[in-house]
N, C-alpha and C positions, 0 to 999 in steps of 0.2 A: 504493500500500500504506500503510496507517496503521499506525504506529506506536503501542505500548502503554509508557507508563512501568512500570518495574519496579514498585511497591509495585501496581497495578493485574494485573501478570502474575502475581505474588505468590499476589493474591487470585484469579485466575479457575485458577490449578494447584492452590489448597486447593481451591475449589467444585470442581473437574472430580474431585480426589482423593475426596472426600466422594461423589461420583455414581458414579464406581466404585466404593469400597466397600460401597453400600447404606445408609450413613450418613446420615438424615434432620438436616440442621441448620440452624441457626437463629441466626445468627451466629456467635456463638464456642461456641454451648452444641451439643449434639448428642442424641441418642435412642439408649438403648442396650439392645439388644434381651436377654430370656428368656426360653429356651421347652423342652421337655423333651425336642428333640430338638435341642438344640444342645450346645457341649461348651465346656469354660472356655478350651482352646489358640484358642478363635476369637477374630475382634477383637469384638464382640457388634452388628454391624450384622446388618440385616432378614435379609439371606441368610446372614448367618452367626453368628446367635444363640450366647451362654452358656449354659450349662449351670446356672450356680447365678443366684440374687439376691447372695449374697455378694461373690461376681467382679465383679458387674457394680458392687454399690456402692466396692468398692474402685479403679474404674475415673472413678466419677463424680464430677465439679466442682459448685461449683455453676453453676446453673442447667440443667443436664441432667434429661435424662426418662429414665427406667427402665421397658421396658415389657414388664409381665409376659405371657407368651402361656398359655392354657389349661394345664391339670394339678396335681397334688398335688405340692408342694414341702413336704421332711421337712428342715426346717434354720433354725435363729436366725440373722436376720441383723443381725449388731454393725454397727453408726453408727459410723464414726471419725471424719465430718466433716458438716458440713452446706452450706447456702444460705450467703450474706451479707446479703441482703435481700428486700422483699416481693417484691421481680421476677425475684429471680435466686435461687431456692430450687433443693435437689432434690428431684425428682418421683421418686415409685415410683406405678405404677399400671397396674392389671389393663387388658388388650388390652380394647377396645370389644367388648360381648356374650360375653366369655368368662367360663368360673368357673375364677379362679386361688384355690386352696386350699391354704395354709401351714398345715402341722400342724407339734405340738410333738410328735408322738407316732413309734413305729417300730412295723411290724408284727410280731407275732411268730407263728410257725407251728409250734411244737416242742414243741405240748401233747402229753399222755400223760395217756390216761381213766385213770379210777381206778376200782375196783369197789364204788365208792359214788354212781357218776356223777356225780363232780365232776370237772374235767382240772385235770393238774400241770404247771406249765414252769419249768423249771431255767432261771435264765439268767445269764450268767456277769459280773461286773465289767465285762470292759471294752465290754461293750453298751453302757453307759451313759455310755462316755466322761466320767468325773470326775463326773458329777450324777447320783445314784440316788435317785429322788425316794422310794424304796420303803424306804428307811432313816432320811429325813425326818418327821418326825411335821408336822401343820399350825403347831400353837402347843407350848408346853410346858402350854395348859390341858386338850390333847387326850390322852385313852387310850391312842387306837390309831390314831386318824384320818390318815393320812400324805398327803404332798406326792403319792405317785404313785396311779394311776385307772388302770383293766382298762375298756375299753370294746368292746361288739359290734354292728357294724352302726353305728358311729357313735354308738352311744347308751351313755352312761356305767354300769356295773352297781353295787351298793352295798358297800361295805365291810364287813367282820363281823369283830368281834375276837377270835373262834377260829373255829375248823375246823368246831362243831356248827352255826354258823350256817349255814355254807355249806352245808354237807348240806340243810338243811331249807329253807334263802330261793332261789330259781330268780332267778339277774340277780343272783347277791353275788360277793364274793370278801373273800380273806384274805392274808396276807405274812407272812411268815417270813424270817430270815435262818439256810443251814446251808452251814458249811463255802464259807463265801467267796463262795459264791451266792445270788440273789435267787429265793428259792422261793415262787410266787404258785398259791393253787388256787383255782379258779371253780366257778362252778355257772350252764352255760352253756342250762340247760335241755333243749331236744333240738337243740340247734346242734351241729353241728361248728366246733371254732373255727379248726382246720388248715384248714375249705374258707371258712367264710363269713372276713369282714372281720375281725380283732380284733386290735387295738393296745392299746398302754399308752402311757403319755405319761413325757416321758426330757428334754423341754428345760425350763427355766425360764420361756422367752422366746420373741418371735418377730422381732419387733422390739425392738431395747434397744440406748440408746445410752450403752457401759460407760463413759464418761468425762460429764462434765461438759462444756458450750460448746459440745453437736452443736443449732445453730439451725438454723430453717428449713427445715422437712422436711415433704414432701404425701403422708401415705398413702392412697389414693385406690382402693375399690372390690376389696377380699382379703377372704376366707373363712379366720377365722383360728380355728382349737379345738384343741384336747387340749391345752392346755400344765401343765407344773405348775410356775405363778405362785408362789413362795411369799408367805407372809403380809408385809402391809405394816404400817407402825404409824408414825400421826401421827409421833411420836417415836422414830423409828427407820428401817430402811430400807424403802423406799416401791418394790419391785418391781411388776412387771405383766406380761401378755401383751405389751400395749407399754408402754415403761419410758423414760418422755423424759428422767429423770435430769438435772431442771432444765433441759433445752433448752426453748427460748423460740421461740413464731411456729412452732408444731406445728399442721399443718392434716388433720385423720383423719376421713374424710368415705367416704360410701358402704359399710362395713366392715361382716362379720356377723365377730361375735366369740360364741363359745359353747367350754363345757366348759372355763375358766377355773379354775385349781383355786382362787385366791386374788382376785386382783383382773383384771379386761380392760385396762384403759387406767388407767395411772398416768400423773399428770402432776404428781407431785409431785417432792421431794428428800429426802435422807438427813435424820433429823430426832434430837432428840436429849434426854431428861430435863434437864432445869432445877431440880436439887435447891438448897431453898433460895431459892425466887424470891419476890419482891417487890418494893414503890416502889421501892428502888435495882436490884433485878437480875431486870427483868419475865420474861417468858417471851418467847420467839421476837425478844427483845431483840438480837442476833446478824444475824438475817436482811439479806439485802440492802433498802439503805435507797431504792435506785435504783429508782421500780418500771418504768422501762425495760430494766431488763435481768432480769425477771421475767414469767412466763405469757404474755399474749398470745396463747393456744392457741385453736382453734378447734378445737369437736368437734362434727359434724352430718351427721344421717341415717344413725347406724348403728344397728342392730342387736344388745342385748348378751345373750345368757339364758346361765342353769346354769351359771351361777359361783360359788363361795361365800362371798366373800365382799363383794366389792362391785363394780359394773358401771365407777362411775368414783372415781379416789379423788388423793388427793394435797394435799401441804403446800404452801403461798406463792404456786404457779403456775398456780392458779387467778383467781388475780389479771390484772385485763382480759379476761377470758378469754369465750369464750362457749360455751355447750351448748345445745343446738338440736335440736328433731326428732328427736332420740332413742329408740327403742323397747326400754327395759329392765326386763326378767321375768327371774323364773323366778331370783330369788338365793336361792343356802343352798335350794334349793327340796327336799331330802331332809332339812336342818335336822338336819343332823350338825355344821355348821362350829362352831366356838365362838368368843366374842368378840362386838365390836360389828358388824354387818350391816349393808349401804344398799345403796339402789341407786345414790346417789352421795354420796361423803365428801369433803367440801374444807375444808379450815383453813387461818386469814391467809389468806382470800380477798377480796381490798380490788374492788368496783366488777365482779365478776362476772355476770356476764347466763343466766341458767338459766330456759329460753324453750321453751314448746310441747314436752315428754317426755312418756309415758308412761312412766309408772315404776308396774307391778302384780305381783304375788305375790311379794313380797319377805318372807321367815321373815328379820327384822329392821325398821329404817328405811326409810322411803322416800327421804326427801330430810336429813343429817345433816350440816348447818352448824355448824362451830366447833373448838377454838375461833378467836375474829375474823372476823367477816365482812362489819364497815363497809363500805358501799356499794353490798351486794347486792342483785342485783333478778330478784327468783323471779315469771315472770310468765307464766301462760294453760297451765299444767301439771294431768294428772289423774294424781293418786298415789292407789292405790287396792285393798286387798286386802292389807295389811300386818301382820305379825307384831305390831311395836311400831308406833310413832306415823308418820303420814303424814309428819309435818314433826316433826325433836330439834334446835332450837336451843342451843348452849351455849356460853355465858361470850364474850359479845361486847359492846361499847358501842353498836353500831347505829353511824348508823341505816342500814336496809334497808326494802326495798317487796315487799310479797308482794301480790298483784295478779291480780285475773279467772282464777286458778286452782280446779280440783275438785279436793274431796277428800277422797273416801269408806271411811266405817268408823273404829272406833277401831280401835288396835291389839287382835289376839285375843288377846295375853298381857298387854299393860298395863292395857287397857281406857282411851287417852290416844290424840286423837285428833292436837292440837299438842301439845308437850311444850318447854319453855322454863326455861331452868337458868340464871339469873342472864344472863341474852339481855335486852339493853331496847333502845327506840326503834325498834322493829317493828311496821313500819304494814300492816294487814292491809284490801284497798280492794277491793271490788266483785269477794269470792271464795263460791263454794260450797262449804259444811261441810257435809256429811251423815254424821250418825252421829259426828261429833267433838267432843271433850270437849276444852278448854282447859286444859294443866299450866302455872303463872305461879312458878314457885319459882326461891329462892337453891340454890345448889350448897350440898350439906351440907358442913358445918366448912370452906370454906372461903373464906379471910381474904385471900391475898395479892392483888395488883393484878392488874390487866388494862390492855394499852395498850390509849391513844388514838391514832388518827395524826391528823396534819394531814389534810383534808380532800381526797381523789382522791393518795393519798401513800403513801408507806409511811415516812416519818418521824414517831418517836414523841412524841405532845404532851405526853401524860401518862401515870401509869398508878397505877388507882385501881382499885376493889375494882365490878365489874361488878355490878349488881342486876336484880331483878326488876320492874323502871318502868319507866313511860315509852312503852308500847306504844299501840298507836292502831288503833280498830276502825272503818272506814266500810264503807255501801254494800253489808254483807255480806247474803247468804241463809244461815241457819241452818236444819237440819233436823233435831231430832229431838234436838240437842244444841246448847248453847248456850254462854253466859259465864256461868252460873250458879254453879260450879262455882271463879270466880277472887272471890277477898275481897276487901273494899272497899279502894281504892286511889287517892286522890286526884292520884296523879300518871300517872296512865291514862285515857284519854278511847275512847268507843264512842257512837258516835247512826247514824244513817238505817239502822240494820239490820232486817233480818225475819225472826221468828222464829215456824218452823214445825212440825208433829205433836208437838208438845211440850217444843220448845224454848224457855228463858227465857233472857231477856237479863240485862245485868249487875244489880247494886243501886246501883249509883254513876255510873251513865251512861243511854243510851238514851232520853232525854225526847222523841224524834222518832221513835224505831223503833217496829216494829209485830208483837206478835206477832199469829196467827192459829189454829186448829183445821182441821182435814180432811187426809185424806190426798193428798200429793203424786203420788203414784207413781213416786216416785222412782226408776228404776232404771239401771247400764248394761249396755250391753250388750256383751259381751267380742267378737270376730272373731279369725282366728288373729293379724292385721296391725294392728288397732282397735279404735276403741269406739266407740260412739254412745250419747245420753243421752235416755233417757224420761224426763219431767217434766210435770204437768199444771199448766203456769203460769197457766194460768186463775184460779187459786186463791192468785195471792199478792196480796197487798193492795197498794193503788194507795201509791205512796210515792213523793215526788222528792225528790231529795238536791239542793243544792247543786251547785256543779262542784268535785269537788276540786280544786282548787290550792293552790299549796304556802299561798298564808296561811291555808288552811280547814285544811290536814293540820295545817301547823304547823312555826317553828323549832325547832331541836335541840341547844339551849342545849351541851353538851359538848362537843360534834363544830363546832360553830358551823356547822352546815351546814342546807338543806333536804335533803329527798328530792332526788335530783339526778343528772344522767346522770353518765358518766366526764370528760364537758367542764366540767363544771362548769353547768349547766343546768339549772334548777330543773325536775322534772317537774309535770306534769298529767296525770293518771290521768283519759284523755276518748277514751277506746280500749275495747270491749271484747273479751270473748276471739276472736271473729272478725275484730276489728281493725277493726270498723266504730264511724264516731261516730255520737251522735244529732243529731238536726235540731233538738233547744232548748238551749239555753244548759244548762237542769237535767239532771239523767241518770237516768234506770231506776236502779232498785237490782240487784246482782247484777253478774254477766260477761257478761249477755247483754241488749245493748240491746232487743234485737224476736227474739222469738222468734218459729221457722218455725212453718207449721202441724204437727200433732200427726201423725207416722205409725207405722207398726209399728215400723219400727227407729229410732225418734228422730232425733234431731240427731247428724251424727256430728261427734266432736270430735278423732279424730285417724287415719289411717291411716298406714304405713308403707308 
């Protein structure tokens, strides 16, 4: 008979314990199951799943997995803790091939037709358990606009700021407050709303972690809508659907996120007015100077529509950060919200990586940097179909690389296709402009500083008044709109561009670009998932550039930096938007080294 030392008996009583329970583990971490026929008195192993995502996160270490099983969960789940490191995170993540679906919203069944065939539902305080988003307005710039949403059938109806609307618009609704209760009337069309689907939305949140220092956390593959998000503001509290509330090494991959009232994914912090700022008391002068225990976040392959105000947003921790394959439409897309709009907002974003999104039908910005965004690098993205400006820069020192990106249309309200407010040292390298007009201005009347950091840092070097210099055009295709439009400026540099259906180049630069005549055919083509781009490149003129490298972009006297990865790494823009190089030393002009041959649905440039 062998003999087992105890700390070996030890271990083979936990394994046997853990095989009886149903308990999948993996050393000391474990797998803790939810599913909608389980109940929170269980332990939450395989055979004897929880009931809530709540229970289970309250049960979870790190490095544990939470594994959501199919069905509709009606519940915010608060973060009290997180991971410790990249290895040892908590996981939340939907069962393989199921749809786990987290709503912010409750149903309600207690309507009562009216004989104007609108329906009324009375519904009382404490439905809403402390948050009635229905007595919220969005901002204090809004009428009547409120925090809470009537939706049927999953699809959001419109707001009316009296009762005649409703009568008259099919798919509205109205709110009122009588007599201690939340009085909501619809105009549900010829729906029943007691038989068909209809909710209202009652959480905040779906995921939020209410405390500061919840790191390391993988939300992995949930269907998350109705919430009412309230509004976030650079400078003030930075809510979301999910609300990382400064946690760091947030990894949010696979997610559809829809009917957002405010923001989808915040990945910012509480932020705050800086009355009175200048050389001695800059702005975001306060912020942590460590940029290791900042951003780090990873956000890729989700999903974000019909939000209103912005798909991703947030202050500082956007910093190291990356966004990825992203599919975000459809913001402010009834163009009620009021305020500034994007599909994505990050400020004090130090060394960011915003790579391959689709970002279209945005009633607002597409892509809204600032302020600060030293060392950002916006690369191989189509922003396209936008309210205001594809790209709003504002009040940063650079430098940043914007690179092998489309980006179609001006804005329909600005008529501004880049828009740039005291933004310099922005190298614009082998991008498609169609239809975009160049804005190169100071921020009006304003005087005070803007920090510098040290370079790949968040320690402040200087802090001096951001201008409109300094910017740097290569390699680009212009369509229709040019640099014409920006006044001579000697400390801005533009050559190997091509300029097409009527676009001109700068008067202070471009002694090697080329414009041309004839029609491009420019067009894309929308999918419900993608785009693909018709283009007759036949028709651009033969032009070789240089190889960019940084001695061709150029140093950046302020920053004392090149263009340069987070390592410290000087780049070479010798990538284009398919990631492919060329075979010579010089490069094609544009994002596209070799274009395919020409077919009906073009080149696709992105799917979901």
């Amino acid at each position: 008979m062998i003999k087992t030392q105890p700390a070996l008996q030890i271990l083979l009583l936990l394994s046997l314990l853990f095989s009886l329970s149903g308990f999948a583990a993996d050393g000391d971490n474990k797998t803790i199951y939810v599913a909608k026929t389980g109940n929170d008195a269980n332990n939450g192993s395989i055979k004897a799943p929880l009931l809530t995502i709540n229970k289970a996160e309250s049960l979870a270490h790190p490095g544990d997995r939470i594994v959501i099983h199919k069905g509709t969960y009606r519940e915010m789940v608060v973060l009290n803790s997180g991971g410790t490191a990249m290895n040892n995170k908590v996981t939340f993540v939907a069962a393989p091939g199921e749809d786990v679906v987290i709503k912010g919203s409750e149903q309600v069944k207690s309507w009562v037709k009216q004989k104007d065939r609108t329906w009324r539902a009375e519904i009382d305080e404490s439905f809403f358990k402390g948050f009635n988003p229905f007595v919220q307005l969005v901002s204090k710039d809004s009428s009547f606009i409120h925090l809470g949403e009537v939706y049927l059938q999953n699809k959001p109806l419109k707001e009316q700021k009296d009762l005649s609307g409703v009568t008259a618009i099919e798919g509205s609704w109205f709110t009122t407050q009588e007599n201690g209760k939340t009085i909501i009337t619809a105009n549900f069309g010829s729906a029943d709303p007691n038989v068909q689907l209809t909710e209202i939305n009652v959480r905040p949140a779906v995921f939020t972690a209410q405390k500061t220092g919840v790191n390391y956390i993988v939300l992995d593959g949930f269907k998350i809508s109705q919430v009412a998000s309230p509004t976030a503001s650079i400078n003030g509290e930075q809510p979301g659907a999910i609300a990382l509330n400064g946690g760091i090494y947030w990894l949010i991959q696979n997610c559809t996120l829809s009917d957002c009232k405010s923001v989808a994914i915040s990945i910012g912090q509480t932020g705050h007015t800086y009355p009175g700022a200048g050389p001695g008391k800059p702005e975001y002068s306060d912020l942590s100077k460590d940029i290791t225990t900042v951003g780090h976040e990873v956000i890729k392959h989700n999903h974000i529509f019909r939000c209103g105000q912005a798909g991703v947003f947030g202050l500082l921790h956007g910093t190291f950060s990356e966004i990825t394959n992203n599919l975000i439409e459809d913001i402010n897309s009834n163009d009620s919200y009021p305020g500034e709009i994007s599909g994505i907002h990050l400020a004090v974003a130090i060394d960011v990586l915003i790579d391959h999104n689709l970002i279209r039908r945005v009633h607002g910005y597409g892509l809204f940097m600032g302020p600060l965004f030293q060392g950002a690098h916006i690369s191989r993205n189509i922003i396209t179909d936008t309210k205001a400006s594809c790209l709003y820069f504002y009040n940063s020192h650079g430098p940043a690389l914007i690179d092998n990106n489309i980006l179609a249309g001006s804005g329909k309200q600005t008529g501004e296709g880049v828009k740039m407010m005291s933004a310099e040292a922005n190298v614009f390298a082998q991008n498609l402009f169609y239809n975009c007009s160049f804005i190169n201005e100071k921020v009006p009347g304003r005087s005070f500083a803007t920090s510098n950091y040290l370079a790949h840092t968040l320690i402040i070097k200087q802090t001096i008044p951001a201008l409109p210099f300094d910017d740097r055009w290569y390699n680009n295709v212009f369509i229709k709109g040019g640099l014409d439009k920006l006044g001579p400026n000697a400390d801005c540099l533009a050559n190997y561009n091509i300029y097409l259906d009527g676009a001109l180049g700068s008067s202070w630069g471009d002694k090697q670009s080329k414009p041309k005549t004839g029609n491009t055919g420019f067009k894309l083509n929308n999918t419900a998932k993608g785009v693909s781009l018709l283009l007759n490149n036949k028709i651009l003129p033969k032009i070789i550039s240089p190889v960019l490298s940084p001695e061709l972009i150029g140093f950046f006297t302020l920053s004392k930096q090149y263009i340069e990865y987070p390592d410290g790494k000087a780049i070479t823009v010798n990538e284009d938007f398919a990631r492919a190089t060329a075979s010579k030393a010089a490069k094609p002009v544009g994002p596209f080294y070799q274009y395919p041959a020409e077919g009906n649905r073009g080149q696709l440039l992105f799917t979901y």
